[in-house]
C-alpha positions, 0 to 999 in steps of 0.5 A: 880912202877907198879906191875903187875901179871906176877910179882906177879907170879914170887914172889908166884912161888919163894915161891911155892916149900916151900909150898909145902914141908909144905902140903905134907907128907915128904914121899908122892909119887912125883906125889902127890907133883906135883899135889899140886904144880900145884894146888898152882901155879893156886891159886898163879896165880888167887891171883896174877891177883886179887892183881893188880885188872886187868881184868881175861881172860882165856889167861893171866890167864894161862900165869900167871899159866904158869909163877908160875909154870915155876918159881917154878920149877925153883927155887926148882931145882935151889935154894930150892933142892940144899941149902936143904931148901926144905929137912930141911922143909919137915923133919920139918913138915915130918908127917904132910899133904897129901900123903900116904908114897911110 
């Protein structure tokens, strides 16, 4: 069974949106978050390409930032959003990280 990048992405971005509720403020602006998701999904993808040990080019490094991104919206709209896991994270760690209240 080999593991490759792509894979390795699907699997950071699934757990993406948590990170992010984690590091940012419950109460910070919407765009906040979404710089720091995509900021994640970049270190996901560079983790992802360095884990297997396949070579870096700029191509399938922005796929694989493409695929951590895409999965993490995905999975916060699809599954974190609706079962309030998100929301329960957030209020968890609701004065702790980045972001100045709305």
């Amino acid at each position: 069974c080999t593991v490759t990048s792509q894979t390795i992405a699907v699997i950071g971005g699934i757990v993406l949106p948590l990170l992010v509720a984690i590091v940012t403020r419950a109460d910070a602006p919407p765009a906040v978050k979404a710089i720091v998701n995509g900021l994640l999904a970049a270190v996901a993808a560079w983790v992802a390409t360095v884990i297997p040990g396949t070579p870096i080019d700029l191509k399938s490094a922005l796929v694989t930032i493409g695929i951590a991104w895409g999965t993490s919206i995905a999975s916060y709209f699809g599954l974190w959003k609706p079962s309030g896991v998100t929301d329960a994270v957030a209020s968890a760690t609701s004065n702790f990280g980045i972001g100045k209240p709305q």
